[in-house]
N, C-alpha and C positions, 0 to 999 in steps of 0.2 A: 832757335837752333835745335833745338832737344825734341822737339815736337817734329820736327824734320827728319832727326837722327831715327826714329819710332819708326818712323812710315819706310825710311829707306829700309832697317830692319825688317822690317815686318814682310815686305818686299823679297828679301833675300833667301826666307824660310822654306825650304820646300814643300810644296805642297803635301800633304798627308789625304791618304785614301780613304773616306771612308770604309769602316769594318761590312763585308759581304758578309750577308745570314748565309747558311749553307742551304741549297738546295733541296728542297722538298722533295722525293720521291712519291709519282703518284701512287696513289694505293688503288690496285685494281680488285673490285671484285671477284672473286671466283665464282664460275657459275654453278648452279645446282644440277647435281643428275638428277633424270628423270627418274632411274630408280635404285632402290638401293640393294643393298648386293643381296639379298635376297629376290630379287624380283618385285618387290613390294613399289608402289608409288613412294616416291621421297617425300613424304608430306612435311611441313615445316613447321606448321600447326602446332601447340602445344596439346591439342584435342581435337577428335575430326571423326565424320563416319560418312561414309555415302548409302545411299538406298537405288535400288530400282524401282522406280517406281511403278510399274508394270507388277511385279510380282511382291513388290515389300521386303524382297531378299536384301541385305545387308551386303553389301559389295568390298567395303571398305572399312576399319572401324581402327582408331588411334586413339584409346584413353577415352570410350562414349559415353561413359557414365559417369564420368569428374565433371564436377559441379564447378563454374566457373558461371563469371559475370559475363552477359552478353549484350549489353553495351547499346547502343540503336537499334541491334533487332528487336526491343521490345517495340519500337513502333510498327510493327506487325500485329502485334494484341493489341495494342492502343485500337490501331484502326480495324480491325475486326468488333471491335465492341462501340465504336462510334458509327458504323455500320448498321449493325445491326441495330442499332437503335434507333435506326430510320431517321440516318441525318441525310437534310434536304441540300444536294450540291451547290444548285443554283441561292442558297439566300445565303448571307453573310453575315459575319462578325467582324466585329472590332476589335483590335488587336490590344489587348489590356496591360495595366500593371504585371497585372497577376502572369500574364504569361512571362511577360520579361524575366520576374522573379524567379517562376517555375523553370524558365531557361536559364540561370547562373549559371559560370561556369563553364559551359556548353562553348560549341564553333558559335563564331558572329552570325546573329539571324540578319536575314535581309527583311523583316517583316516589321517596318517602325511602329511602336507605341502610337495607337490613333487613328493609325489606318485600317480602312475596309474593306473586308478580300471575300470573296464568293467561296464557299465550303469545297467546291471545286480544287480552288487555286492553294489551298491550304492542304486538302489532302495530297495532293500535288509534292506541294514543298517537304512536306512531313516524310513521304515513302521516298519522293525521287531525289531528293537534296539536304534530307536529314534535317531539318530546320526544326530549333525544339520549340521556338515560341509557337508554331501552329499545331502541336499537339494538346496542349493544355485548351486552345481556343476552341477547337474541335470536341474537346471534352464540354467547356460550355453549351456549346452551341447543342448539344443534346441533353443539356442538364445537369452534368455533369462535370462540379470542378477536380482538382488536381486529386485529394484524396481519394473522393468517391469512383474516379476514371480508376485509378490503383487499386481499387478495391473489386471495382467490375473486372477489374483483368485478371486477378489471384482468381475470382469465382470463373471465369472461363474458364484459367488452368485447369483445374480443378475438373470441369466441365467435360473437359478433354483428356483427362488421365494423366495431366503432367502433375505426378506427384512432386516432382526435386524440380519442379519451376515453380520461381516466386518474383514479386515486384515489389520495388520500393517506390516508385515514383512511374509515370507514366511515358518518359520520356527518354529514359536508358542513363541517366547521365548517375542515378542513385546505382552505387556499385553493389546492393541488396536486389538486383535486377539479376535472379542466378538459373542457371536450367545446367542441362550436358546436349551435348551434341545430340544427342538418339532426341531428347523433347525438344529439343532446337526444330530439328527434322519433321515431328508430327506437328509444331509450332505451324510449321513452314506450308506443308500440305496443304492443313485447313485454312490455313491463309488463302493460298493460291484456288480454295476452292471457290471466293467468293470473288465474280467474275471485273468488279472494278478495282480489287486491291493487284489483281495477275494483272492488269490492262497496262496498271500506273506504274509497277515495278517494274515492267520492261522495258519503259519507254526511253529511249537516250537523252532526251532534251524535253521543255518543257518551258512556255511562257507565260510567267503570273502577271495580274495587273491589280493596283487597286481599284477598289472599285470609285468611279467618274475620275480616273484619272488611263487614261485610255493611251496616252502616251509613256506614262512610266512602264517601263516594259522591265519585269526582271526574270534574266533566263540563267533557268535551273539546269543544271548538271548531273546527270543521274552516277551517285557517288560509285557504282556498280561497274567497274573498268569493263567486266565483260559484256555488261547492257549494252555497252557504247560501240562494242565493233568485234565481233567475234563470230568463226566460219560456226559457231553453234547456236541454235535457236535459246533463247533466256524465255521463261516461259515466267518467271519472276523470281523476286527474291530482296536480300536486305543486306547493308553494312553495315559494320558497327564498330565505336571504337573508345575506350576512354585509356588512360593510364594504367589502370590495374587490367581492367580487361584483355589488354592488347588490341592488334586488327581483327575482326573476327568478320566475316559471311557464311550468310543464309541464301543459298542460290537451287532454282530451278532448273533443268535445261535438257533438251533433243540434243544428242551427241548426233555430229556428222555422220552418218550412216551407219550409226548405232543404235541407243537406244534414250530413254527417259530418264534422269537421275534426279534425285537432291543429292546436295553437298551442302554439308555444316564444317565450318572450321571456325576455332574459336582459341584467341591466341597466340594471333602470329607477332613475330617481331618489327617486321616491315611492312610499311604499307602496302607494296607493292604484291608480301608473302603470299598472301590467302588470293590473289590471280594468279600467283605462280602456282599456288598448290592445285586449285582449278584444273589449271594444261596441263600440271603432269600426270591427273587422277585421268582426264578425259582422255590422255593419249596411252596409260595404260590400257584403260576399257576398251580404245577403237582396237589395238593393238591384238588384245586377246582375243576380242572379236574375229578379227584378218586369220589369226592363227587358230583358230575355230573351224573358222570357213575353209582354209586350206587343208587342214583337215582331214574334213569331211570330201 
């Protein structure tokens, strides 16, 4: 009878509500002007400059000579000095300990320990998709391991007049990888001068294979938002990104019925920042252009 009495009870209780959380309000971003109340581009950049490149005039400049880590655009000098040392596209390496090692830390590579990629498909992965195992491989594959690729790259700088640009490592991921935006910029040029590093950075897409494996297909993603779809020609260029660094790009580019730029930003907060700061430097330039031409 008691065990009866429980359940009749228990029965008679009214139900109780669970406690509601209170309602989240979304939080909505606000968007960025274009520009700031001076006229200026809004850059977001913690550091940034633009050039003509046409004339070498200085169009733009935010902080161009603080020295800041610049993160994957080092593989720009990587592949500049794996270049020039007459590495052969078509033969290939193997993908080592050492690179794995040399990659700590780093995004996940798609290049497994073992397998065999054509100098091609690696320099591929390195400029278009950032992948740090195939920089150090790349360095082999001309003779060159991790240290000695670091050391050819400091004597480039050098080469080139980037006094306040230095390397720690060959793959950007060492935060001793420092320059400012203005040697970012001359970084960037000489890069683009050398006509398969321009070809690889523009490209949007990109499919590696190992080699005798013809069906494994891994498709690269050019890390470069504006490579991928943009009313402006990308003539090339680099991302980059660790913790201390921030987001940073190295970008090339034909403004729609303008003219020729680099853009260096180095430092954004957002991934997204450094394409935002892009459109709004590009739509200043066309901007002042129109109001040039009208004018006249």
């Amino acid at each position: 009878m008691r065990s009866v009495a429980i359940v009749v009870l228990l029965t008679l209780l009214p139900a109780v509500a669970p406690a509601q959380r209170p309602r989240r309000r979304a939080v909505r971003s606000r968007p960025i002007a274009v520009y700031t109340r001076d006229g200026q581009p809004n850059v977001q950049a913690q550091a940034a400059v633009v050039v003509d490149l046409a004339s070498g005039t200085e169009l733009f400049q935010k902080n161009p000579d603080e020295v800041r880590p610049i993160a994957s655009i080092s593989k720009l000098m990587a592949a500049m000095v794996v270049v020039e040392h007459k590495l052969d596209l078509d033969a290939t390496t193997t993908i080592s300990a050492v690179d794995r090692d040399t990659a700590q830390g780093g995004a996940r590579s798609r290049l497994p320990v073992g397998m065999q990629f054509t100098h091609r498909d690696l320099l591929h992965a390195a400029l278009i998709a950032s992948d740090n195992r195939a920089v150090p491989a790349l360095g082999r594959a001309v003779g060159l391991n991790p240290p000695a690729l670091t050391a050819e790259m400091n004597k480039k700088a050098l080469a080139l007049g980037l006094k306040r640009t230095s390397f720690g490592d060959p793959t950007g991921l060492d935060d001793r990888n420092r320059s400012t935006p203005r040697e970012v910029a001359k970084l960037l040029q000489a890069a683009l001068q050398i006509p398969l590093i321009s070809e690889i950075t523009r490209k949007a897409h990109y499919v590696a294979s190992p080699v005798g494996k013809p069906r494994w297909r891994i498709e690269y993603t050019n890390t470069d938002q504006i490579a991928r779809g943009s009313r402006h020609t990308v003539l090339g260029g680099k991302t980059g990104y660790t913790d201390l660094a921030g987001y940073c790009l190295a970008i090339a580019a034909r403004l729609a019925g303008t003219r020729e730029v680099a853009m260096v930003f180095l430092g954004a907060h957002g991934k997204l920042t450094r394409f935002g700061d892009f459109s709004r430097v590009a739509q200043w330039i066309s901007e002042k252009a129109r109001t040039s031409s009208n004018s006249n």
